[in-house]
N, C-alpha and C positions, 0 to 999 in steps of 0.2 A: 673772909671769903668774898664778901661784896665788894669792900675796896680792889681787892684784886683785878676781879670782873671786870669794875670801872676803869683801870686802867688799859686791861686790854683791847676793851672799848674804843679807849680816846688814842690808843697804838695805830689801829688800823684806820680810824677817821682818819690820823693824821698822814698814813703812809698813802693812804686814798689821795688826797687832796694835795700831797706831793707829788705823786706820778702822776697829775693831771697837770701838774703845774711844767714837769719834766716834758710829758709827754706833746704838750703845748708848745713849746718852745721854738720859735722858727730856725731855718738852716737855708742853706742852700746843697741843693745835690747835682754831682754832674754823672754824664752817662756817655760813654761807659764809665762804669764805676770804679775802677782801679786805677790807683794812686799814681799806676806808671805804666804811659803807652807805650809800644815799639813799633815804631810803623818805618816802612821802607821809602827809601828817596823816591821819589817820581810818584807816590798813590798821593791822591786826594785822602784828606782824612776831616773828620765831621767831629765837633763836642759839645755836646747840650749842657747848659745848663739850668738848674730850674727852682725855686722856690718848694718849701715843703716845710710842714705846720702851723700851726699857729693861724694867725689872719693875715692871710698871703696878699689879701689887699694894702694890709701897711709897708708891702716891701715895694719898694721902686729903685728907679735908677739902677739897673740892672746892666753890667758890662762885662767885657774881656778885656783883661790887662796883658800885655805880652810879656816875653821872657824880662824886659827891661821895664814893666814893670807902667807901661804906657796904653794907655787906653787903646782899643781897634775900636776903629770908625767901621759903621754898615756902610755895606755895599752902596752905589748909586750908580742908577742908569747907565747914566753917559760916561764912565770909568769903572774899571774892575780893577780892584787889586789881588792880588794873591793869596790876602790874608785878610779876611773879613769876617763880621759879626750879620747872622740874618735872625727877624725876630721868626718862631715856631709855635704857629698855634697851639694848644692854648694861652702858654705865659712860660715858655723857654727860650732860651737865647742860644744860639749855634753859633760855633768858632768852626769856620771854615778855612783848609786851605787845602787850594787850590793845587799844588803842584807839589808835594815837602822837598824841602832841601835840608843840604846836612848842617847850614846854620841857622837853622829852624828849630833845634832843639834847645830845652829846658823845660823852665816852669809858667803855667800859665794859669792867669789869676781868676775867677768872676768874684765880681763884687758887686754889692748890694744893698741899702738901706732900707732901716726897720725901724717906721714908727720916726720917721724924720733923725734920729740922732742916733739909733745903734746901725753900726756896721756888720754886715753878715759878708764872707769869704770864703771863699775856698778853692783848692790847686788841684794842679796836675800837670803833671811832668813827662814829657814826650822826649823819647829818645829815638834817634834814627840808625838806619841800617843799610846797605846799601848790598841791594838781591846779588844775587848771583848773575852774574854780566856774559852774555857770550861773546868774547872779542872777535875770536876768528876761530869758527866750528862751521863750515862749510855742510851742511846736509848730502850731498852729494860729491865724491872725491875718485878721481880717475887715473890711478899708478899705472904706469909704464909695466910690461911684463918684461923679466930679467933687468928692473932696474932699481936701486933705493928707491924708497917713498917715505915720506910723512905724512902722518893723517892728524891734519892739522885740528886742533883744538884748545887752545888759548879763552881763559874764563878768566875774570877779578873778581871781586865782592868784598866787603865788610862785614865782617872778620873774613878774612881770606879761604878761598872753599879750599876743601883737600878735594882731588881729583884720583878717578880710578879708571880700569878699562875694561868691558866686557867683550867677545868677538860670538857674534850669534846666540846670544844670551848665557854662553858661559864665561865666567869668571876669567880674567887672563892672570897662567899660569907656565912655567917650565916649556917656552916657546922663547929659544933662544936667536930667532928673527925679528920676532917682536920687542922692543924697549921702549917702555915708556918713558918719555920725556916732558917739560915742563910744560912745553906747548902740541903738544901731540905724541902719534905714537908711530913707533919707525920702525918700516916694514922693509928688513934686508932681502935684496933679491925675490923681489916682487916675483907670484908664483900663479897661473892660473886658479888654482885654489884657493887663495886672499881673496875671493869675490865674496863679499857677504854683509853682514848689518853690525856696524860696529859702534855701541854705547858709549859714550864719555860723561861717568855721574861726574856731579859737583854737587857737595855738600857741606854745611855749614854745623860744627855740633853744640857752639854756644847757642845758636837762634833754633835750631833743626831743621834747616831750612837744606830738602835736595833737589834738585833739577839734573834733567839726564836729556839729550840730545843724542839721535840716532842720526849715525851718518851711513849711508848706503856708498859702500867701496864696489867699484868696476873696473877689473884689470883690464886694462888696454891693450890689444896687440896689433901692431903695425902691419899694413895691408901688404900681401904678398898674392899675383897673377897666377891663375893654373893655366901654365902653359897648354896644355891640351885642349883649354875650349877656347885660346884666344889664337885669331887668325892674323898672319900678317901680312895678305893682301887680298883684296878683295873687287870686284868689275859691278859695275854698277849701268845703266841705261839711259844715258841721254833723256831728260823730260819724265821720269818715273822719279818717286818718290823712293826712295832708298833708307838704311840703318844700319849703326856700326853697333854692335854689342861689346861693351869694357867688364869685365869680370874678377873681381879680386874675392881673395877672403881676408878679413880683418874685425878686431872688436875694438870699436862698435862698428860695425857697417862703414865703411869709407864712402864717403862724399866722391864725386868723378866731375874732371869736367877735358874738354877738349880741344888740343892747340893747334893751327892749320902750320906747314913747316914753313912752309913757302913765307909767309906774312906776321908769323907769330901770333897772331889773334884768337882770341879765347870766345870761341866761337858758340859760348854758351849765351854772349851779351853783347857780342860784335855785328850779329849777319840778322837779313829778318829769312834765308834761306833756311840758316839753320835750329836747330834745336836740343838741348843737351838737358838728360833728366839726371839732375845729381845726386839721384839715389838708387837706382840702375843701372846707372852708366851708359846709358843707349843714345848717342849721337843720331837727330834723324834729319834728314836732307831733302828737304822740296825742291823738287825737280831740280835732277843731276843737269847739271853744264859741261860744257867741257873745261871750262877753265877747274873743275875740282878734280883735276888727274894732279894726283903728287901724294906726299905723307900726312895723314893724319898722327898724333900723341895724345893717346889716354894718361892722364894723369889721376890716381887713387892715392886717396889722404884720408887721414882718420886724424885722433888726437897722438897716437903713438908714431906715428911718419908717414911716408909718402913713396908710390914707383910709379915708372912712367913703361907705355907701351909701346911703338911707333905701328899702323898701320898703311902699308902703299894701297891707293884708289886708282885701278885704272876706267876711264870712262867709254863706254859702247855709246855711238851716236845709232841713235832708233831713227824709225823713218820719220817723215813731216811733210803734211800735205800742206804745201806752197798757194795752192789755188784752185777753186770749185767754184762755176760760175752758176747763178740759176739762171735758167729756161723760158721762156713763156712763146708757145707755138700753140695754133690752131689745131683742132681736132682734124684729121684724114693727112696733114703734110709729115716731115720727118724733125724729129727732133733728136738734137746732140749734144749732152750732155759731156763734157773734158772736167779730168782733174791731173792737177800737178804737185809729184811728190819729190822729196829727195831724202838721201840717206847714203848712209854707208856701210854695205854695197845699195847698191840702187835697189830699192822695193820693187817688187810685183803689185801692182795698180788691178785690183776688179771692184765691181758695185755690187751693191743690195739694196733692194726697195726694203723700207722699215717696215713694213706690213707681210714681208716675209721672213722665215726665216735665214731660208738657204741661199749662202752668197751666188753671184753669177760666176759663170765660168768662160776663159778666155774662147772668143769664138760666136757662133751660131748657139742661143740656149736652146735648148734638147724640147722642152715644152714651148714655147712660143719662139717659134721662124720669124718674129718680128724683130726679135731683140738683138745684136751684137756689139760685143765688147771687144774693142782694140787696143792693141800696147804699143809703143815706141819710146825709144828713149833719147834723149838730148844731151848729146856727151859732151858738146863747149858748157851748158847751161850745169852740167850733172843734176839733172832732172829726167825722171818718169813722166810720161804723158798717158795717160788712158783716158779713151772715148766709147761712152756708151750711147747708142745709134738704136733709134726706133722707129718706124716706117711700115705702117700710116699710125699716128697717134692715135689713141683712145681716150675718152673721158675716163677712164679706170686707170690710167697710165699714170696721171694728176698725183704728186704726193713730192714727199721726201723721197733722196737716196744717197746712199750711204756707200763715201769712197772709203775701199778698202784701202792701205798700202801696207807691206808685209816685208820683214827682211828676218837676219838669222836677232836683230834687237829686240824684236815684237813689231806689234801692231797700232798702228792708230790709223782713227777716224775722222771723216768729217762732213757733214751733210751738203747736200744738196736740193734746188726745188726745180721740177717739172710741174710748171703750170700750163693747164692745156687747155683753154680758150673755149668755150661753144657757146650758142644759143641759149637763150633762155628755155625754163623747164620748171612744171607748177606738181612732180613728180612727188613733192612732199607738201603740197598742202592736202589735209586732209578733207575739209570743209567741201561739201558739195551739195547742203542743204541746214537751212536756218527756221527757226521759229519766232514769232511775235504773236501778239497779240492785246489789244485794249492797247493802243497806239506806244507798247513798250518798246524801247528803243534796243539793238541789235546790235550788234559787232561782227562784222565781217570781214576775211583776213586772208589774206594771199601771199605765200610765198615762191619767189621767183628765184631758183638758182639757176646759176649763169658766172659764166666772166668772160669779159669783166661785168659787173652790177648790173644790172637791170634799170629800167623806168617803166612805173607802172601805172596806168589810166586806165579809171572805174567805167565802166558803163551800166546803165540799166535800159534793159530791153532796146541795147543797138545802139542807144542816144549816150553818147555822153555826159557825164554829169560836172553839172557849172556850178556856181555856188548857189545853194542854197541851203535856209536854215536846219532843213530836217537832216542834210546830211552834212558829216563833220568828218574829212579820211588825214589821217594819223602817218608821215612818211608816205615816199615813193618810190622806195625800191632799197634793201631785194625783196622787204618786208612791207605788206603795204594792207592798211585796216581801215575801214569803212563803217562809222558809226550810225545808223539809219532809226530817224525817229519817224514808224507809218502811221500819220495820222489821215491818211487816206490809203484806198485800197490801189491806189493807184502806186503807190510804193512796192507792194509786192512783185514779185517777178522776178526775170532772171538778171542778178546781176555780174557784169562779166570785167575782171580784170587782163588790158592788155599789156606782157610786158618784152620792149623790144631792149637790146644793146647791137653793138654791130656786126654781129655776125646772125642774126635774126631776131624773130619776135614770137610770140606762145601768146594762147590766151587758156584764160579759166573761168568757166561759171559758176555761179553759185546760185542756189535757189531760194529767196525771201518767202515762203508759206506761211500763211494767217492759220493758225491754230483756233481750237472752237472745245465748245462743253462734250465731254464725250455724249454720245448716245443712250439709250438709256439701257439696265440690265437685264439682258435677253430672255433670261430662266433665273429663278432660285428655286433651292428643292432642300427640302430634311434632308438630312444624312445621316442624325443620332437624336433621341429622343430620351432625354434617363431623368432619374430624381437623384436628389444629393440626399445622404445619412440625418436623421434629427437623433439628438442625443437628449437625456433628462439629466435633470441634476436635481441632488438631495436639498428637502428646503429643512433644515434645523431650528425647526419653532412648533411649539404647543399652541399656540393660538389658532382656534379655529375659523376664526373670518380670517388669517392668511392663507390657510392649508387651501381655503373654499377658492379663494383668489386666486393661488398660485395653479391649480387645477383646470378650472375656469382657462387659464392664457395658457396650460399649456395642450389642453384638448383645441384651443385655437390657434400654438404654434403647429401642432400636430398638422391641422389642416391646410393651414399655409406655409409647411417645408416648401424650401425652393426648390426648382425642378431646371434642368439643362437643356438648349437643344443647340442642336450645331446643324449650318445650312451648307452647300456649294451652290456657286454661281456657274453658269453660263456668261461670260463676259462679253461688253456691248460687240456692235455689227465694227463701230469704225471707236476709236479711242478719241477723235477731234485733234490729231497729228501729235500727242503728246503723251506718254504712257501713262495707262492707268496707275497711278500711288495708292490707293486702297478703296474701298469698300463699306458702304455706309447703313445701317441700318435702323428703319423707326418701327417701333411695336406698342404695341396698346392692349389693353382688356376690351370686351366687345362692347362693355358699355360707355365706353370714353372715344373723344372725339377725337383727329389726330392733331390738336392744337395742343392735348393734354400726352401727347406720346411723350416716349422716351426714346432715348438717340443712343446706336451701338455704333464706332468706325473703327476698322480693323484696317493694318495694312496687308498690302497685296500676298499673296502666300502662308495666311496667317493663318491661325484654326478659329474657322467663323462660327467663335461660340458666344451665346449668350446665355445667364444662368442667373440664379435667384427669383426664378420665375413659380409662378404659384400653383402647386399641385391642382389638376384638375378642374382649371379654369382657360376660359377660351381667348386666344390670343389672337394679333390681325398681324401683320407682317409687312413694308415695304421697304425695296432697296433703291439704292444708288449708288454709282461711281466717280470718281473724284480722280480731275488729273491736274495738271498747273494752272489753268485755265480757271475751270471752277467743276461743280457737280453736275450731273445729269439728272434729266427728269426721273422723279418717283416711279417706282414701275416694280414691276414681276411680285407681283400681291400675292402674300401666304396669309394660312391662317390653320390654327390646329388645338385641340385643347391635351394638354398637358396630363401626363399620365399619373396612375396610382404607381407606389409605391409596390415594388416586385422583386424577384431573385436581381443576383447582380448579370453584370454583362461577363462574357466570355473573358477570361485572361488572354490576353496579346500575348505570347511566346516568340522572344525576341531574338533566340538562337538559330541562324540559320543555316540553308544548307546549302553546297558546295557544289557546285554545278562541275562534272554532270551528275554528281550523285543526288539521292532523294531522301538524303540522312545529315541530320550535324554530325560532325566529325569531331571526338574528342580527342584532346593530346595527349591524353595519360589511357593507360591500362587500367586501373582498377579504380580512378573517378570522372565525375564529369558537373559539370555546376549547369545550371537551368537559372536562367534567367527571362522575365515576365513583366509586362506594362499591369499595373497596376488597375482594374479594370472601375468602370462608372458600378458605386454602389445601387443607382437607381433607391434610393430615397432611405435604404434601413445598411447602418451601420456594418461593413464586412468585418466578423470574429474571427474567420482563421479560415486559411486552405488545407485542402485535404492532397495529395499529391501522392499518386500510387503511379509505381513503374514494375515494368514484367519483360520477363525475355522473351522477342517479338520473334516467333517462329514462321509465318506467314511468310506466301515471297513478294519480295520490292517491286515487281510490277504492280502490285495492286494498290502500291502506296499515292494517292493524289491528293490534291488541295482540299484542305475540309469545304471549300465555295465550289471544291468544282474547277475550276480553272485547272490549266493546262500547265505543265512543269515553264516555270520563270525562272531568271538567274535570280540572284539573293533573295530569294523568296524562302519563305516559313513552310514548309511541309508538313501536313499533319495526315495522323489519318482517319479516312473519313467517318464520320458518327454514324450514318445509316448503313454500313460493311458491316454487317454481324461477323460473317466469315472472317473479315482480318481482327473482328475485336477478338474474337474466340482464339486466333494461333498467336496465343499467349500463354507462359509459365512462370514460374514462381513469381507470382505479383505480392507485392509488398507497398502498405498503405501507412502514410506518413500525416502528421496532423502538425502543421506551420499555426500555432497560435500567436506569433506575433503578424499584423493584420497591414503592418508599416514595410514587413521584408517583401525583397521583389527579387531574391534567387536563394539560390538553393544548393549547397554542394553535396552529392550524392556520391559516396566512397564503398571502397571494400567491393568494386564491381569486376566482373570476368573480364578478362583482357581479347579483344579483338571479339566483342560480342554487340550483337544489336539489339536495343532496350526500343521499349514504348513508353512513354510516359504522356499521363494525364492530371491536368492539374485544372482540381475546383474550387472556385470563391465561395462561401456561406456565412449569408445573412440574416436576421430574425425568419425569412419570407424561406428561405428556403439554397437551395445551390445553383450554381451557374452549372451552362453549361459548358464541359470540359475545353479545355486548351487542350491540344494533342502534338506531340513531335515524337520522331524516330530521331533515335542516334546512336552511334556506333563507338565502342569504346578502342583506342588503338592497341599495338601488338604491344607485349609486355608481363611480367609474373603478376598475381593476383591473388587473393584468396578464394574460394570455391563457393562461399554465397555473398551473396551483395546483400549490405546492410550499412547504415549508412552513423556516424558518426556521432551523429545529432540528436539519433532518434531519441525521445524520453525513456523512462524506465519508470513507470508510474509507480505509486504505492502501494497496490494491490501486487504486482509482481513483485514489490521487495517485501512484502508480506507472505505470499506466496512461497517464497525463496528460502523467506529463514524457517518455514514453522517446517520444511520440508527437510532440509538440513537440523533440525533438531530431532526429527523423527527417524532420519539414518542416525545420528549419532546415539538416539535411547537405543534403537536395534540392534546395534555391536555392541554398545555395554549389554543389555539382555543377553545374548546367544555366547556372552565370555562369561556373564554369570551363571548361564546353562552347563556351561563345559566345565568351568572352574569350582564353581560354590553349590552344584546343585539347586540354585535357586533363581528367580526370576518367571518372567508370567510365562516363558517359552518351556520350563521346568515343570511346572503348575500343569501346565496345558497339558503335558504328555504323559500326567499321572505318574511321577516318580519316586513321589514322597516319603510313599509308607513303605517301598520295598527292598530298598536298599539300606545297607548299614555302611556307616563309615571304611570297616576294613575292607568290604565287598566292592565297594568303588576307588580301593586301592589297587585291588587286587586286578579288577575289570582296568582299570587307567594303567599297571604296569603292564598288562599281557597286552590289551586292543589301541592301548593309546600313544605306545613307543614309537610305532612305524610311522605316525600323525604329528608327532611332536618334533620327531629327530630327524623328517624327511628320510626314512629309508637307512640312517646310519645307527649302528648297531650303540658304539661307545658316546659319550657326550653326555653334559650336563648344563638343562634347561634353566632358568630360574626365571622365573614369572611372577610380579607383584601388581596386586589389584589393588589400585585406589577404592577408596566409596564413594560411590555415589551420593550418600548422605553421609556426613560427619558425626550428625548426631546421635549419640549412644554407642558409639565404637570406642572401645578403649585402647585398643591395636588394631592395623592393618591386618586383615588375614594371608597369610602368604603361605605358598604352595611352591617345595621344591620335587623338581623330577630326576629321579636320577636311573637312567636307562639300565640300570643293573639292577638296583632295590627296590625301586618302585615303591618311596615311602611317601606319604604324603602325610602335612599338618597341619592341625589349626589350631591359632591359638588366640585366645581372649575374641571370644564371639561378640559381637557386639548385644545388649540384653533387649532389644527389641526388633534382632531379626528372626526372618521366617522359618532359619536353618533348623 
């Protein structure tokens, strides 16, 4: 048994240390791995070769030998061959080629040495193929309609492809037009219906190699004229731009172009007159001549053939004005304005100024006796003469005008100018007073129209101005500016441009005024006086020296919340000639000196507020005014100390009303929205308005401004707080609680149509409420519902508490009084003492005679059936159910439930 052991022992050592020695053994491998390529002519194709086991350091000299059995050289730079060797990191070698051809094919070697003296080898053998070739397969092919066609598709390859035909993806079959042929497929008597996508497979079944090419087939049909819309003569106008319209049908769309008869030229590429669109067919002609009187030929071509059109052109000579002179005459003499036209027949010649519409009429015009228009005409020349004649000129005459001339060809135009001479005139300068000041330099500017031009000379104060540095004038006419640096007072004054041409002379002054600090301000006065809200905030800490600290600064923000106040001015006596730009103000506490003030500057129409001021401390006040110049002295000294903390201010009711009424006017019947300024909290936080409205029965005379004042237009109406009497003619008032503290309206709905409301609307804050805002308003005509309530209102939790315990109390009550009638039992049962007296058959007996009239409403036959749920489930083993039946009067029960009271 031991010898044994040892032999199978020394089996597997030894089959061990053979497979290591096998498995060791070097090779080379190439990739792809199969012994035999098939690659097509014309691809690139790639061959690795590589080293594998053994100690692949002892293999070197690693090559490709070609079919003949000769080494390939690697690539270099400066030459590529077709067929090369590239080295492939890490330690392969690639056979490259470039381009294959079909004597490219066989076997190709790598080889290798191993260990300086063994050789390592290995092949692979490429065969080539050659794809499937399209020779002549046209993707697009255009058969004649009613004529043979081939649809040409011609293919080669190696192995030779078989070829098939498909027509719109079905198979071609039992279509004795159709024949396929070697090189295409023949379409006898081409049919509009042959339009479609017609397949040609090629495929190979030794390689498996298909290709399929889709050619799109378009029957052609040759362009044929609808006589009906084509015309064969046509008149055209002298000097107008004209068009022939050519119109065929054909597929595809026929191309057009067109021939002149007279000169045969194809007038699409011949003339820059004309123009031919060769896919419309529209011949278009810039300005007809007379020499285009004779035939034009449309000629329509497709690929299927071609017809031709002939059109005659006869030409209308339109009018033409020859000559329009312009004008230039003095204002008060006559001016006469000639134009000269011709045509055939001779035009009627009138004007029109271009600043009007309506032309003039032969004669005296109806509106100004100054103007008349004349005709004659010139029969050697064949010319119209018209003369327009005006007598005495006006400067307003001055412009264009426009000769008409008119015949049965149409119309043309052609301007003319009336220039009408006068004096000079500073009618449009506006300048007639200037500012400086702190020797800033000025611009002054004169404009002088006239004609002809103007020259214009400055003067100040009568004298002429010569040169000097301070002043610099910019042109002399018709435009003429005057740069003036006053560094003396002696610059100011009036300075006067004179401007003459030859028909007179105009002057214009202008005034240089030294501006100054305005004055100082005349009055300020309070006009609101409030505190702003302090809010507290949670401090989240146990620590007791912070709680003490935080306590501490907030009993002393308490004290010094900032407080609001708003002033008006009384504005200064004189501005220093240049308008006040705003409003300045310094303020102090009383113990501070004003070197330690603070500065407020508002501009002009501003709201002159200052705020963050400190509750209940005494303040000093002074203003000033500011214009370009600089400010005005300190002046109009306030002083006030700053209030506690109180209800808020009135709400500002921003809806108003309609003059001449005393009411807003709403546009709806049954709502209206109230809209409110937000009012000064005056120091404590506002938490919500209160806003109650009533139908105002009172009459509209007694309606006046809550101040008192007198009915204004867009003024606020309210009514007034000390009228008991109007407060009182009021009803159904309805009070409304706005806890958001941010809203500033309100839309009040579900209101009577064509009715008049009061509303009062109050702010409340820790301190207490404002006092009311008040407006009237009227709702307009319209359906409504019959009380007003409003959409928004809440419905708090007490009322939906309220609500259901109410609704659960009617519902135990009808179950009670069905268990009184039905079961005999319930607390309404109990109550009426019925307990002990009755017996089951006796209140059958009592339910058929007294309870048939009550059950059957009054009908004698019928049958009731009535089923009582329980109330409680528990301990019922059946429904008790009770049938009636108006003849027997039986009643049952069955399975009592063991813990009722029955």
């Amino acid at each position: 048994m031991a010898p044994a052991r040892m032999k199978t022992s020394l089996f597997v050592v030894y089959a061990t240390l053979l497979s290591g020695v096998v498995c060791d053994e070097p090779e080379l491998r190439i990739l792809p791995s199969s012994a035999t390529l098939i690659k097509p002519i014309g691809h690139q194709t790639l061959v690795t070769c590589r080293p594998f086991g053994g100690d692949i350091s002892l293999i070197s000299n690693i090559r490709w030998l070609d079919t003949k059995n000769r080494t390939i050289e690697p690539t270099k730079s400066e030459t590529k061959s077709r067929i090369s060797v590239e080295d492939m990191p890490p330690d392969s070698l690639a056979l490259i080629i470039s381009s294959l051809q079909e004597n490219d094919a066989g076997t190709y070697t790598c080889v290798a040495s191993y260990a300086g003296s063994k050789i390592l080898s290995k092949s692979v053998e490429i065969h080539t193929i050659v794809a499937v070739t399209w020779v002549d397969a046209p993707t697009e092919q255009y058969p004649e309609l009613g004529k043979d066609y081939k649809v040409r598709c011609k293919v080669t390859g190696k192995p030779a492809p078989r070829v098939e035909w498909r027509v719109n993806g079905v198979t071609l079959s039992g279509n004795n037009r159709l024949i396929a042929e070697t090189d295409g497929l023949l379409i006898q008597n081409v049919e509009v219906t042959d339009d479609g996508t017609y397949t040609c497979r090629a495929f190979v079944f030794d390689t498996g190699e298909l290709s399929e090419r889709h050619i799109k087939v378009e029957v052609h049909i040759p362009p044929k004229f609808d006589e009906n819309e084509m015309k064969g003569s046509m008149e055209f106008v002298e000097g107008e731009s004209a068009s022939i319209t050519c119109k065929a049908e054909g597929k595809p769309s026929p191309t057009y172009k067109w021939i002149r008869s007279s000169t045969k030229e194809n007038l699409g590429i011949s003339s820059d007159r004309f123009s031919v669109n060769e896919h419309t067919g529209v011949l278009q002609i810039n300005k007809v001549t007379r020499d285009d009187n004779g035939d034009f030929v449309c000629f329509a071509s497709n690929g299927a053939g071609s017809v031709e059109h002939p059109v005659r052109v006869t030409v209308i000579i339109k009018p033409h004005v020859l000559e329009i002179r312009n004008i230039s005459v003095a204002a008060g003499q006559e001016g006469v304005l000639e134009c000269r036209a011709t045509g055939n027949p001779l035009p009627v010649v009138t004007f029109r100024k271009l600043s009007s519409e309506t032309p003039m009429i032969a004669g005296l015009q109806p509106n100004d006796e100054r103007i008349v228009v004349h005709q004659r005409e010139d029969r050697e020349r064949q010319q119209a003469i018209g003369t327009l004649a005006i007598t005495p000129l006006k400067t307003t005459d001055d412009g264009l005008y426009e000769c008409i001339a008119r015949n049965k060809g149409g119309n043309v135009t052609s301007n003319g100018h009336i220039t009408v001479e006068f004096p000079p005139s500073f009618a449009h300068t506006p300048m007639n007073i200037s500012w400086s000041w702190d020797h800033r330099p000025v611009n002054l500017t004169c404009i002088a129209d006239s004609i002809p031009n103007a020259t214009i000379t400055w003067y100040l104060n009568e004298r002429m101005i010569q040169r000097d540095p301070n002043f610099f004038i910019y042109n002399k006419g018709p435009q003429s500016s005057i740069l003036v640096t006053p560094t003396d007072t002696k610059f100011y004054g009036a300075y006067t441009c004179l401007a003459r041409n030859i028909h007179g002379e105009a002057r214009h002054d202008i005034r240089l005024m030294e501006a100054h600090h305005p004055q100082e301000v005349q009055q300020a006065k309070f006009e609101v006086i409030t505190g702003k809200h302090s809010q507290i905030y949670l401090l989240r800490t146990s620590n007791y020296l912070q709680i003490s600290i935080y306590i501490v600064l907030y009993v002393i923000y308490l004290f010094f919340v900032a407080t609001t106040v708003k002033f008006n001015f009384v504005e200064p006596r004189t501005d220093g000639g240049r308008p006040i730009k705003a409003y300045v103000a310094q303020y102090k506490l009383e113990n501070q000196n004003w070197p330690e003030a603070q500065n407020k500057t508002w501009p002009v129409d501003a709201a002159y507020i200052i705020e963050h001021l400190i509750p209940q401390a005494t303040y000093h006040f002074r203003f000033s005014a500011l214009n370009e110049v600089g400010y005005s002295p300190w002046a109009a000294p306030l002083h006030t100390t700053m209030p506690r903390r109180s209800n808020p201010e009135e709400p500002t009711i921003l809806n108003l009303a309609t003059p001449p009424n005393r009411f807003a006017e709403s546009s709806y019947g049954d709502r209206f929205e109230i809209r409110w300024k937000k009012p000064a909290d005056n120091g404590e936080y506002i938490d919500r308005y209160d806003l109650e409205y009533c139908i105002f029965t009172g009459p509209i005379s007694e309606v006046k401004r809550a101040d008192g004042d007198s009915f204004k237009e867009n003024a606020s109406y309210k009514t007034s707080r000390l009228n008991d009497v109007l407060a009182n003619e009021v009803k159904d008032c309805k009070t409304l609680e706005i806890r958001n503290n941010e809203q500033t309206s309100y839309a009040l709905e579900h209101l009577e149509p064509q009715t008049l409301y009061k509303i009062e609307l109050r702010a409340h804050n820790a301190i207490g409420f404002s006092t009311p805002g008040q407006i009237l308003f009227r709702t307009a005509r319209g359906d409504g519902p019959h009380s007003a309530r409003t959409s928004d209102g809440p419905i708090t939790t007490a009322m939906l508490i309220a609500f259901v315990v109410a609704a659960l109390f009617v519902i135990l009550f009808i179950v009670d009084v069905s268990c009184f009638f039905v079961n005999d039992t319930g607390l309404l049962w109990l109550a009426c003492g019925k307990k002990s007296t009755r017996t089951p058959r006796d209140e059958e007996t009592k339910l058929g005679s007294e309870g048939k009239e009550l059950l059957n409403n009054g009908h004698r036959d019928g049958k009731i059936r009535i089923e009582n749920k329980p109330m409680i489930d528990d301990g019922y083993k059946k429904d008790t159910t009770v049938e009636y039946d108006m003849k027997k009067s039986i009643s049952r029960t069955s399975f009592v439930g063991k813990d009722s009271a029955v």
